[in-house]
C-alpha distance (Angstrom), angle and dihedral (degrees) to the residues before:
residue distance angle dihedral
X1 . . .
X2 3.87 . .
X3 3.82 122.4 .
X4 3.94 110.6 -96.2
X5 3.79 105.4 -106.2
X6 3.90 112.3 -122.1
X7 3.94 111.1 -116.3
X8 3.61 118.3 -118.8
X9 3.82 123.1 -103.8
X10 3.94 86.0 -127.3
X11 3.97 113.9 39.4
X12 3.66 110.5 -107.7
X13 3.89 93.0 3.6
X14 3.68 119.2 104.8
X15 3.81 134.4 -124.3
X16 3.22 98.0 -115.7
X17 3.85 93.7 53.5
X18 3.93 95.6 54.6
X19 4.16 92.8 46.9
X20 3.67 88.2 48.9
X21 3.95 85.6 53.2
X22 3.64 96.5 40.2
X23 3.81 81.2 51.7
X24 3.59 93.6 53.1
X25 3.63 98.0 49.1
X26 3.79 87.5 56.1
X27 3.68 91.7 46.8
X28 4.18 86.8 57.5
X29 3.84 96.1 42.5
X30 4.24 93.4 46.2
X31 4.48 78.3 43.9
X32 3.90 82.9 46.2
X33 3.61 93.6 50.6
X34 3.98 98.4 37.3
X35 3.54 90.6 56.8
X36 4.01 102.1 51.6
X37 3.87 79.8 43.1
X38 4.34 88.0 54.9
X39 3.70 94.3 45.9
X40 3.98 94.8 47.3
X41 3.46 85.2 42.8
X42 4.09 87.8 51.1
X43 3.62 85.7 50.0
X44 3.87 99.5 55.1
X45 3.39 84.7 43.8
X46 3.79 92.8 63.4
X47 3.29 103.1 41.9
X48 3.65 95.1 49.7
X49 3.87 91.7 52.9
X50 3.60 94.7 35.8
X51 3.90 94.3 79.5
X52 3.53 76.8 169.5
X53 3.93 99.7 -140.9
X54 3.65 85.8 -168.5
X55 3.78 87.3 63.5
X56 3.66 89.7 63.0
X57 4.09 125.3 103.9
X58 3.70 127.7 -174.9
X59 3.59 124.0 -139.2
X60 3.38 103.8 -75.4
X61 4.45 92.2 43.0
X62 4.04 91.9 -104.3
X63 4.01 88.7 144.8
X64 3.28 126.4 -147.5
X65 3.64 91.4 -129.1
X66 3.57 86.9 74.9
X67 3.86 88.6 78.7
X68 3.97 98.5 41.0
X69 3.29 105.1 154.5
X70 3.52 99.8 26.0
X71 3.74 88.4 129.8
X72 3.80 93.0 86.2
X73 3.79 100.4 31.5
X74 3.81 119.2 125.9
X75 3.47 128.4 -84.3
X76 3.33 114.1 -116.8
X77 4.46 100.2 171.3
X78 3.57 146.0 -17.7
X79 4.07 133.8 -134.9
X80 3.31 137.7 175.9
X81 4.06 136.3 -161.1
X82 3.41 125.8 -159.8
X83 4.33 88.2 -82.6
X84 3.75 108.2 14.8
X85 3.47 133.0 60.9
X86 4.11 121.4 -151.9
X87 3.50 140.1 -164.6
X88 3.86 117.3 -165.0
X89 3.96 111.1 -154.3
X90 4.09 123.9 164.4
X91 3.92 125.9 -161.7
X92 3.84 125.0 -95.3
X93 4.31 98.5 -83.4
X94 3.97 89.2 55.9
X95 3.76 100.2 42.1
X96 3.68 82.8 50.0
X97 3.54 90.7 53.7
X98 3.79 95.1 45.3
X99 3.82 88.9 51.5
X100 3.89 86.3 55.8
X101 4.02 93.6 60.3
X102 3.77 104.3 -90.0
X103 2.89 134.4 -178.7
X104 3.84 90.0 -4.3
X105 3.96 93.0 64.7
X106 4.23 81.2 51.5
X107 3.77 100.7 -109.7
X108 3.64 118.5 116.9
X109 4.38 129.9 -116.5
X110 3.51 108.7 -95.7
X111 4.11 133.1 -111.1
X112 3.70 109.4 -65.1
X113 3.77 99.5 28.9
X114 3.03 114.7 146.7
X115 3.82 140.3 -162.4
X116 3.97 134.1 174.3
X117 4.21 132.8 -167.7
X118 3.42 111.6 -143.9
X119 3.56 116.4 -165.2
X120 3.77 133.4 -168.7
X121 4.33 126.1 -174.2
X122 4.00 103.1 -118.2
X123 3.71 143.3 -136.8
X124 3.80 149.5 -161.7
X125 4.24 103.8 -96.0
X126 3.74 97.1 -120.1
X127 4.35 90.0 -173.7
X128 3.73 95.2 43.5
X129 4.12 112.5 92.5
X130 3.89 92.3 -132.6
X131 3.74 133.7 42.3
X132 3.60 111.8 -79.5
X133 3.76 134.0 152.6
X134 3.94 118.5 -130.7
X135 3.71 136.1 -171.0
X136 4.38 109.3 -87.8
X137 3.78 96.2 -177.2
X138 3.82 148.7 -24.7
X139 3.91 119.7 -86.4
X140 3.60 113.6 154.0
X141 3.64 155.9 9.7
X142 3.43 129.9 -170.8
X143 3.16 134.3 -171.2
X144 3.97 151.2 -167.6
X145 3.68 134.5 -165.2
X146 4.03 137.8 -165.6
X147 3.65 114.7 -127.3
X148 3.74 116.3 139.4
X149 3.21 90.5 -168.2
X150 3.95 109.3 53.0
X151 3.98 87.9 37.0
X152 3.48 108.8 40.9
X153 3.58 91.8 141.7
X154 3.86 95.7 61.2
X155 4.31 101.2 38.9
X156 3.35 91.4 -82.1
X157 3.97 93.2 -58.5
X158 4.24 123.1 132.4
X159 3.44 122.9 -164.6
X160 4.06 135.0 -163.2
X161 3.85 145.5 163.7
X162 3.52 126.9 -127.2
X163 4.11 109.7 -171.2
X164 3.74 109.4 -156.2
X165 4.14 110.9 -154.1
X166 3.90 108.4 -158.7
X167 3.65 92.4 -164.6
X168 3.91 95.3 65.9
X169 4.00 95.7 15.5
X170 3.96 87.8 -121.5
X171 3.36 127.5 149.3
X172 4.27 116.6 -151.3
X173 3.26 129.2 -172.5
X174 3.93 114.3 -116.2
X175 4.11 103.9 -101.8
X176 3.71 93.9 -152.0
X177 3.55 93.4 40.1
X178 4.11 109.2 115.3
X179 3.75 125.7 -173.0
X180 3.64 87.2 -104.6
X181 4.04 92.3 43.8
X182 3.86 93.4 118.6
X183 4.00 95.0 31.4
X184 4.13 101.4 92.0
X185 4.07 92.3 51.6
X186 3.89 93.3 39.7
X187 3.72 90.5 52.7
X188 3.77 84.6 76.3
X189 3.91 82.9 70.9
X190 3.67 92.0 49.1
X191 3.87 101.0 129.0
X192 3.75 89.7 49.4
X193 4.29 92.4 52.6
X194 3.22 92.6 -91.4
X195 3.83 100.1 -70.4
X196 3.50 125.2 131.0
X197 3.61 100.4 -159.2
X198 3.81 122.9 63.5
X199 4.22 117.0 -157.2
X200 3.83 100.2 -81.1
X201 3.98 124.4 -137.4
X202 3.77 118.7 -103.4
């Protein structure tokens, strides 16, 4: 006597054709389900890495957006204390300006200039043949803006701190740093704007 044959869920379609479907549809719902799970995951991602910088405001709300970009502005001078090294760029409307004379020809940079010191903890070269110092890591930028109207009390210049911490590749802002944090030694440079560092030859 031969084995009765088990009837198909579907008329005329076989077993193995609706598990194979069934198996399918699971496939595409687990797919489904990995892929909202990828892009969420994407998303954390991003917004833990993006520490934003540019979301950060000092004290006084200069923010550090102000300066986005910064990163590839020209240099304009260099300095260097007995530990830190600095380079001194400015954004595109200021190097313009300084390329037109000022403030050696007596006239002041214009609204929206804007100029940022970045500074970096140096070291003794140990590949280079002759003693020279090189950057060891990132600490600082600070920055200044003109706006005569938000600093009227400082010709027109705003200053902040941004601390950079290499250990957890933050940047802060400075707590103690005011709008008018850099104001009382730049006023030493008074005649010249304000700024330190003229537009050096290259």
């Amino acid at each position: 006597m031969s084995e009765p044959r088990t009837k198909s869920v579907v008329p005329g379609q076989p077993r193995e054709k609706i598990e194979a479907c069934g198996a399918a549809k699971r496939l595409t719902g687990f797919t489904t389900v990995a892929a909202a799970l990828a892009v969420l995951v994407a998303g954390v991602t991003v917004a833990v890495y993006a520490q934003d910088k540019y979301s950060l405001i000092s004290p006084d709300g200069i923010a550090f957006a102000d300066f986005k970009g910064y990163e590839d502005w020209a240099v304009v001078s260099s300095a260097r204390q007995d530990e830190i090294l600095k380079v001194i760029v400015a954004n595109p409307k200021m190097i313009t300006a300084y390329k037109a004379g000022i403030p050696v020809n007596g006239r002041t940079f214009p609204e929206g200039s804007m100029i940022v010191k970045l500074q970096w903890k140096q070291k003794k070269s140990t590949e280079a043949q002759f003693a020279v110092d090189v950057p060891d890591f990132f600490t600082q930028a600070f920055v200044m803006e003109k706006d005569s109207k938000r600093f009227p009390k400082t010709a027109g210049w705003g200053y902040a701190v941004f601390n950079y911490d290499p250990a957890s590749e933050k940047f802060t802002p400075e707590a103690k740093s005011r709008s008018d944090c850099g104001n009382a030694c730049h006023t030493a440079v008074k005649a010249k704007d304000y700024i330190f560092h003229p537009y050096e030859k290259r």
